[in-house]
N, C-alpha and C positions, 0 to 999 in steps of 0.2 A: 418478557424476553426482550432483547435488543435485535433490529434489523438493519440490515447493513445497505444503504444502496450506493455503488460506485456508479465514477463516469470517468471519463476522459481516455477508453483506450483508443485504440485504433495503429494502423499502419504507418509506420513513419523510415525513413530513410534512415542508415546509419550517419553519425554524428546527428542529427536531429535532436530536438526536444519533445518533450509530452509530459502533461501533467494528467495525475490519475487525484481524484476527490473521492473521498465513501462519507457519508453523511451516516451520523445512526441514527434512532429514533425507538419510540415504544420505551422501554424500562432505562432511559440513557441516564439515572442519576446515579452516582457514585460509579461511573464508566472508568478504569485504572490505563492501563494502555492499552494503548492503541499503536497499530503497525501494519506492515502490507507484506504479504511470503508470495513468491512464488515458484511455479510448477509447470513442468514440460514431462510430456507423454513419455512414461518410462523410468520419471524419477522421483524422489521424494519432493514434497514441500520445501521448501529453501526460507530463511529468514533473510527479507530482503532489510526493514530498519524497521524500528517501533520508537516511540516516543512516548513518554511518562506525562502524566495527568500536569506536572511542574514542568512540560516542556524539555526536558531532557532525552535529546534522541541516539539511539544508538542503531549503527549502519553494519550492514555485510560488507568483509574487506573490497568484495569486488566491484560491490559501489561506491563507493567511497571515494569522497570527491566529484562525483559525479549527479550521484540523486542527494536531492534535498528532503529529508521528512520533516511539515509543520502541524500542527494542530491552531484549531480555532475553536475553544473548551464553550465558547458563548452558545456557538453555530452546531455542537457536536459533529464536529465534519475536523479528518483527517486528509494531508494533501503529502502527495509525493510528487514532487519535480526532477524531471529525470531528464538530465542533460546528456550529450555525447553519447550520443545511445550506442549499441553496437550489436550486431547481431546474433552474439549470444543470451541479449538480453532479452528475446523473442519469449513466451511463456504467457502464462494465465496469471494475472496478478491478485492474488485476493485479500481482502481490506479485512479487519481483523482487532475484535476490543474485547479487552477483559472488564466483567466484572462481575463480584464479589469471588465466586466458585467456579466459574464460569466461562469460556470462552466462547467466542459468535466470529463467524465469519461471513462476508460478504458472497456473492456471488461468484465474482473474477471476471473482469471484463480481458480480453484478449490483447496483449501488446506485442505486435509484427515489427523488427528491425530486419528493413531488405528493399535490397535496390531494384 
């Protein structure tokens, strides 16, 4: 199986920055995409962006322009850069790779937007 471990949440002021990291590891070959959803108490999961094994990322309208999703296929580590934060964007962020059959998700570390 694949293990997911994130970093980078934490509390940050609106308009602020934060970069969130999930490294995978264990069965990471032939890993397809990879992306980050998040969830707040009360709602579904949300697709925040994911990005294709060739680097091709696709984003949620309401990030857009805002968070950056890259990948580093060497490192198996996906990174989301999330600019202009606001505080809707408060949630459980969890990191997230397919493969073969399969989906795996990380943890979810906590990301707080608030003054």
């Amino acid at each position: 199986q694949v293990q997911l471990v994130e970093s980078g949440g934490g509390l940050v002021q609106p308009g602020g920055s934060l970069r969130l990291s999930c490294a995978a590891s264990g069965s990471i070959f032939s890993i397809d995409d990879m992306g980050w959803y998040r969830q707040v108490p009360g709602k579904q999961r949300e697709l925040v962006a994911v990005i294709s094994t060739g680097g091709s990322p696709i984003s949620a309208a309401s990030v857009k322009g805002r968070f950056t999703i890259s990948r580093d296929n060497a490192k198996n580590t996906v990174y989301l850069q999330m600019k202009s934060l606001k505080p809707e964007d408060t949630a459980v962020y969890y990191c997230t790779a397919q493969r073969a059959l399969a989906n795996y998700w990380g943890p979810g570390p906590q990301v707080t937007v608030s003054s």
